[in-house]
LUMKEDO-234494 format. One record per residue (C-alpha): x, y, z; residue number from 1; residue in three letters. Coordinates in steps of 0.2 Angstrom, whole numbers, plus 5000, padded with zeros to 4 digits. Layout:
residues N
+------+------+------+------+------+
|   px |   py |   pz | nuke | filo |
+------+------+------+------+------+
|    X |    Y |    Z |  NUM |  ALA |
...
+------+------+------+------+------+
END
This chain:
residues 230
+------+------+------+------+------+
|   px |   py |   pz | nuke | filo |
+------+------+------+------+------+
| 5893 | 5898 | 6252 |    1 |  UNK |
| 5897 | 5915 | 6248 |    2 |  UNK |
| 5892 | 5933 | 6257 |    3 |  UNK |
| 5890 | 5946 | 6249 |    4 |  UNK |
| 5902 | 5962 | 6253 |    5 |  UNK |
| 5895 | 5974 | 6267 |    6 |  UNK |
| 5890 | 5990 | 6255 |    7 |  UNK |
| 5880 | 5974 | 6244 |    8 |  UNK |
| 5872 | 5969 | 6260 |    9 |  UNK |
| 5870 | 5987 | 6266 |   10 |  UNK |
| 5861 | 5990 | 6249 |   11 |  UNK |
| 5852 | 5976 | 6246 |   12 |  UNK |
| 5836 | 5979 | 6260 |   13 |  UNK |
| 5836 | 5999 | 6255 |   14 |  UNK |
| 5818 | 6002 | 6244 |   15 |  UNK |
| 5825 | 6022 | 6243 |   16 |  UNK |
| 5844 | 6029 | 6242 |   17 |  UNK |
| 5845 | 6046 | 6250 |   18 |  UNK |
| 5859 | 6056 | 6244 |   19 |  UNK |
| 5867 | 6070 | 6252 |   20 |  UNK |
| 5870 | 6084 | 6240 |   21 |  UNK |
| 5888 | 6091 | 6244 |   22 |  UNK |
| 5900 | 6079 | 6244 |   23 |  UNK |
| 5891 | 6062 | 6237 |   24 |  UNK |
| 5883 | 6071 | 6222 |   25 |  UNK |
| 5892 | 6089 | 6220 |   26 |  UNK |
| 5908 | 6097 | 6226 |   27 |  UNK |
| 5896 | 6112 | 6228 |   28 |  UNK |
| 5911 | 6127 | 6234 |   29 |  UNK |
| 5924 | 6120 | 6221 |   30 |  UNK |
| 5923 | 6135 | 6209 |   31 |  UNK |
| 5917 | 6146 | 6221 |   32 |  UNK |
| 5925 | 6142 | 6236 |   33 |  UNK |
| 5917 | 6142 | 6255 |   34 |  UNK |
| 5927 | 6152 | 6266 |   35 |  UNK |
| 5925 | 6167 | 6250 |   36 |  UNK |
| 5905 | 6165 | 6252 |   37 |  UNK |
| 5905 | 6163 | 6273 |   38 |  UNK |
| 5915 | 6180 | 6271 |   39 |  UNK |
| 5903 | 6188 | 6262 |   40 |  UNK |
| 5887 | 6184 | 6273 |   41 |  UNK |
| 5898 | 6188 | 6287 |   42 |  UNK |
| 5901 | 6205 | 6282 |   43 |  UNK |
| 5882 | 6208 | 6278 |   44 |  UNK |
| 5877 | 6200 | 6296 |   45 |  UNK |
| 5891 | 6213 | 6305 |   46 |  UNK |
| 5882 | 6228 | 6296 |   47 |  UNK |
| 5866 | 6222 | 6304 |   48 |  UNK |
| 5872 | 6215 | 6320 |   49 |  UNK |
| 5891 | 6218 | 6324 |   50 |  UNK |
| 5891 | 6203 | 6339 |   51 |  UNK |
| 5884 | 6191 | 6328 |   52 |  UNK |
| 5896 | 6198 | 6314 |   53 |  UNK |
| 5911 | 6196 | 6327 |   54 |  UNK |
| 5905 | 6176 | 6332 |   55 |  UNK |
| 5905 | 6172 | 6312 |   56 |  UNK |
| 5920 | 6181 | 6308 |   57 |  UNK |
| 5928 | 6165 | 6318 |   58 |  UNK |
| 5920 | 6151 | 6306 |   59 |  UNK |
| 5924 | 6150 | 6286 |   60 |  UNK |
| 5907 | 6138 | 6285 |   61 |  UNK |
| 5893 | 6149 | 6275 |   62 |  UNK |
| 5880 | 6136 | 6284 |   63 |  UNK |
| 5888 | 6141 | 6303 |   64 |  UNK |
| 5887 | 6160 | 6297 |   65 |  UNK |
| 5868 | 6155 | 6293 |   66 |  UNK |
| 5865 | 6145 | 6312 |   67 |  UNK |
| 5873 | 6159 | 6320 |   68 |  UNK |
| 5862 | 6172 | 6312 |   69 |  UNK |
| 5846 | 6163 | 6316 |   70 |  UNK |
| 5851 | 6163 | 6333 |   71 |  UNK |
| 5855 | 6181 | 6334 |   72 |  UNK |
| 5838 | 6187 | 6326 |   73 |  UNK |
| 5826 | 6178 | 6315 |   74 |  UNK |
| 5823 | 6194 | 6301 |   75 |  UNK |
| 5842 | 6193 | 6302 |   76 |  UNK |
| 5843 | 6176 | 6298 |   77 |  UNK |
| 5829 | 6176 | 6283 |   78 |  UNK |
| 5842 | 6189 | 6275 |   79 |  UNK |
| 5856 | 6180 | 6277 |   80 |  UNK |
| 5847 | 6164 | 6271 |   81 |  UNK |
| 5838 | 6173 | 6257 |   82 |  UNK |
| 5861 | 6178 | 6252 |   83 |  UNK |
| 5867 | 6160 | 6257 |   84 |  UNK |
| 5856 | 6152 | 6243 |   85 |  UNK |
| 5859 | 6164 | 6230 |   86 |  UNK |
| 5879 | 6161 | 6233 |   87 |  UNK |
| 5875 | 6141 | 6234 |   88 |  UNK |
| 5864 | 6143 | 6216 |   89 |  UNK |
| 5878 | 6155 | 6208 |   90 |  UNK |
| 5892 | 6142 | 6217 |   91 |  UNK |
| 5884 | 6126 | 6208 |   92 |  UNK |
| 5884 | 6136 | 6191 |   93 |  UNK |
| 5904 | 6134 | 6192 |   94 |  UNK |
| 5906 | 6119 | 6202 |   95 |  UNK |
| 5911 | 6108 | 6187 |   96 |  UNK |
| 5906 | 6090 | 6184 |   97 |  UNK |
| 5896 | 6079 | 6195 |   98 |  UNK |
| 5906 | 6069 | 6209 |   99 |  UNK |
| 5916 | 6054 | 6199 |  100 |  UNK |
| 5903 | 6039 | 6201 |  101 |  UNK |
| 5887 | 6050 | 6206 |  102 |  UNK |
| 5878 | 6050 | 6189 |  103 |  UNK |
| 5879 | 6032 | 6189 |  104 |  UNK |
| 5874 | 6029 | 6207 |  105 |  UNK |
| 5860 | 6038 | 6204 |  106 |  UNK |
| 5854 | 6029 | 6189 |  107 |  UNK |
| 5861 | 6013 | 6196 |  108 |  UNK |
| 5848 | 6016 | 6212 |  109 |  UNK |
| 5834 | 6019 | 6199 |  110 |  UNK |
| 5837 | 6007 | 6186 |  111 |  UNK |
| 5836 | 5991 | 6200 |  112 |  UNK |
| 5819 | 5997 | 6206 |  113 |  UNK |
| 5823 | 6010 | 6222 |  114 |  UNK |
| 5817 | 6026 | 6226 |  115 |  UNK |
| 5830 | 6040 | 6224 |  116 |  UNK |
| 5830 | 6056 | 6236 |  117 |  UNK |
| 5841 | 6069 | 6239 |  118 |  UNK |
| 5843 | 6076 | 6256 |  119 |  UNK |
| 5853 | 6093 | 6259 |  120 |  UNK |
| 5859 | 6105 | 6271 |  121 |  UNK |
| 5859 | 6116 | 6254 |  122 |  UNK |
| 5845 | 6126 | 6246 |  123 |  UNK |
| 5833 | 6114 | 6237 |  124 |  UNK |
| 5836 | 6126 | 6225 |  125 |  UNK |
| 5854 | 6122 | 6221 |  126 |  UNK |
| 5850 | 6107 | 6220 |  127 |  UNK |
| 5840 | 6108 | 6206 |  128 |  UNK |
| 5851 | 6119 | 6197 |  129 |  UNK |
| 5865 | 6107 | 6197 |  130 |  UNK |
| 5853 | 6092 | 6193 |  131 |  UNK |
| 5849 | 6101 | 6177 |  132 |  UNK |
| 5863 | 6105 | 6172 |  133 |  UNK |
| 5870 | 6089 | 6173 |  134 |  UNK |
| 5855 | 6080 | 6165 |  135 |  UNK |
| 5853 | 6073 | 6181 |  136 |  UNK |
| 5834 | 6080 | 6187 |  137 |  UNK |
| 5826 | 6064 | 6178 |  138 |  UNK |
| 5835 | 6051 | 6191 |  139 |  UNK |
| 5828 | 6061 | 6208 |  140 |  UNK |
| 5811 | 6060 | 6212 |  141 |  UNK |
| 5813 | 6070 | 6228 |  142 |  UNK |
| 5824 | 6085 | 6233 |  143 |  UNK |
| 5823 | 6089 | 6253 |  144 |  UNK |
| 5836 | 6105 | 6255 |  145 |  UNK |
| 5836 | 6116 | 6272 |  146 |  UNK |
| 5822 | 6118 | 6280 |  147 |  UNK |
| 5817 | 6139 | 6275 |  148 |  UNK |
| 5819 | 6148 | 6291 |  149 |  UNK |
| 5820 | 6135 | 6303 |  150 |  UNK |
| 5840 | 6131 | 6302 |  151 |  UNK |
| 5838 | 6120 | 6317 |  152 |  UNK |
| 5830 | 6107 | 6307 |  153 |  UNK |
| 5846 | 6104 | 6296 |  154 |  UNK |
| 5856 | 6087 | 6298 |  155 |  UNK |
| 5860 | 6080 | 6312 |  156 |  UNK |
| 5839 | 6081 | 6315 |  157 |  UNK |
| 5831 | 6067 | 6308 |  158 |  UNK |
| 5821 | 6078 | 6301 |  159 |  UNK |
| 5827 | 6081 | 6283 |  160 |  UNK |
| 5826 | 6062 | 6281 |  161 |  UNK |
| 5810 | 6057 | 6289 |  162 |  UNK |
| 5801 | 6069 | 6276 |  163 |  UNK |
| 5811 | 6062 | 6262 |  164 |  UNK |
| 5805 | 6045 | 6268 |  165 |  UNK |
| 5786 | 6053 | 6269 |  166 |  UNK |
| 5787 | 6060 | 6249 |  167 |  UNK |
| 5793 | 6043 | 6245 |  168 |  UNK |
| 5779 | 6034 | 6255 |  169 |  UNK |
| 5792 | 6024 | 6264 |  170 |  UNK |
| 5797 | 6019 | 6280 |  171 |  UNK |
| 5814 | 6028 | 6283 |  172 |  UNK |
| 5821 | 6013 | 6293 |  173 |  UNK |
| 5818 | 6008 | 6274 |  174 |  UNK |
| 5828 | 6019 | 6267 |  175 |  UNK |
| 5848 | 6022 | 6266 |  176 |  UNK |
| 5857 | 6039 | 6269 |  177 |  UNK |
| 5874 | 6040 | 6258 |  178 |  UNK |
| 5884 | 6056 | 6266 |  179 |  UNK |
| 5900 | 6063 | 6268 |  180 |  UNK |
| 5900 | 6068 | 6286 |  181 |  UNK |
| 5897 | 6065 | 6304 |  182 |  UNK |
| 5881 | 6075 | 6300 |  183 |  UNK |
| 5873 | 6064 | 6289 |  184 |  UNK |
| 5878 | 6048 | 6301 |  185 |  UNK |
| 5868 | 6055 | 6315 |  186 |  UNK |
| 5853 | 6061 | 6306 |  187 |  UNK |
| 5853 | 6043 | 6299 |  188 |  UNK |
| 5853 | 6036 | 6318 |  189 |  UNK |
| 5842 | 6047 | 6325 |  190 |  UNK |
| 5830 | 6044 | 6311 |  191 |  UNK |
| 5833 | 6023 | 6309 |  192 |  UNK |
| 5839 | 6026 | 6293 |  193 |  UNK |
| 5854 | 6014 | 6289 |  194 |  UNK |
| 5870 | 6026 | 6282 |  195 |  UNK |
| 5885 | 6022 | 6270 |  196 |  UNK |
| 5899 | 6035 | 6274 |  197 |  UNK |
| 5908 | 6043 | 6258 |  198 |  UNK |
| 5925 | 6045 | 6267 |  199 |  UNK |
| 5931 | 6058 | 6251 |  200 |  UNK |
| 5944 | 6063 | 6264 |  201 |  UNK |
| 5959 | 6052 | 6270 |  202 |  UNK |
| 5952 | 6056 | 6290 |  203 |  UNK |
| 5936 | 6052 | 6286 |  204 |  UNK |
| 5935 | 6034 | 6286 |  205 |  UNK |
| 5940 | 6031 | 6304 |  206 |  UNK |
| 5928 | 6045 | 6309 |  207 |  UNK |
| 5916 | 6038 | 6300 |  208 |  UNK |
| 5921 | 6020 | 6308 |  209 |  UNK |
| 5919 | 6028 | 6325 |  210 |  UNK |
| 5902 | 6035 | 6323 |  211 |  UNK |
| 5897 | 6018 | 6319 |  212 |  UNK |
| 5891 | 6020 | 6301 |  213 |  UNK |
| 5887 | 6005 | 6292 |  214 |  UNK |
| 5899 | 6002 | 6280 |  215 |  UNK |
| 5912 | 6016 | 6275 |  216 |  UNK |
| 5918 | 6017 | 6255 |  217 |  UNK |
| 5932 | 6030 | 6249 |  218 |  UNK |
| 5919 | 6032 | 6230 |  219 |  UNK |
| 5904 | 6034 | 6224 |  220 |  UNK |
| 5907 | 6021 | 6208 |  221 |  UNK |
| 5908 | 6007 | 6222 |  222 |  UNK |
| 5890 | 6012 | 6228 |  223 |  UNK |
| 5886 | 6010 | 6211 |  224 |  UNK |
| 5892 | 5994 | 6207 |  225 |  UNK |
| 5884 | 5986 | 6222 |  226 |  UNK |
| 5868 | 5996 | 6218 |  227 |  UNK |
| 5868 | 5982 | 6202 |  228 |  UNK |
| 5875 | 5968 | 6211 |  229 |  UNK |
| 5862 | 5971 | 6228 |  230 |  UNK |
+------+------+------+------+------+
END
């Protein structure tokens, strides 16, 4: 008798695959890097508050510059938001190609019969940009991207994943999360989700071991693969 390979198995009981955006599908800061866009909504945030400017000056995460401005006022925060997704729409414009092996996860996911989500910390805008511009938008029936004005809804809260699961009409202990960070395997416990970690960094994968993902692959072709085998 023969078992099937872990990511197989991981794959075979999923009805939806929910893909993170950055990492899994995009390299969303490639052409326009991150630390160049958290500099510039830090500088626009220490016009308006030079505390909050001083806490984001230490971080070169555009989506820590956002938490931190939520938390020092929320007008504050609805500007610097209202930035963040124009940079992450103009940044997707110039990201180049889709993640090797996305574009045939994607289709792979739908071909065999699941539903396909994508689930971001990013703009749902963005999202939808790169989707099509890639020829990509036909393969996604759902986009969930951060929750407008309520940052603390972002992975690791369930949250993003639970309401993919809802505009699926599933069960999101149905579904799978595929994402490239610690992040993504906690909102994927919290929700009862199960996750496969896209270790697309060498540290990654025993991280990814640690936080007791389900199965851990180095790319995104393998998830496709086994998405046709599953």
């Amino acid at each position: 008798m023969t078992h099937a390979d872990p990511l197989t198995e991981t794959l075979a009981n999923a009805r939806v695959i929910l893909f993170d955006f950055d990492g899994p599908v995009c390299d969303v800061f490639a052409g326009l890097p991150a630390p160049e866009v958290a500099g510039e909504l830090t500088a626009l945030l220490a016009a308006e508050n030079e505390a909050a400017g001083a806490k984001a000056s230490q971080t070169d995460d555009p989506i820590e510059v956002l938490r931190i401005a939520h938390e020092a006022d929320t007008e504050l925060g609805q500007k610097i938001e209202q930035a963040l997704t124009t940079a992450e729409v103009r940044a997707v414009a110039v990201a180049g190609p889709p993640t090797p092996g996305a574009a045939e996860a994607l289709r792979a996911a739908g071909s065999t019969g699941r539903g396909v989500a994508v689930v971001s910390n990013n703009s749902a805008e963005c999202v939808r940009v790169f989707l099509g511009l890639h020829g990509l938008h036909e393969y996604v029936a759902e986009v969930v991207g951060r929750p407008s004005e309520q940052p603390h809804l972002m992975k690791p809260n369930p949250f993003p994943l639970i309401t993919a699961a809802e505009l699926m009409h599933v069960d999101v202990t149905s579904c799978t999360l595929i994402g490239d960070s610690l992040t993504d395997i906690q909102a994927a416990h919290a929700a009862g989700a199960t996750v496969i970690g896209y270790a697309n960094k060498p540290h990654k994968s025993e991280a990814f071991a640690e936080a007791r993902a389900d199965v851990v692959t180095q790319d995104m072709q393998s998830i496709a693969d086994a998405l046709t085998t599953s």
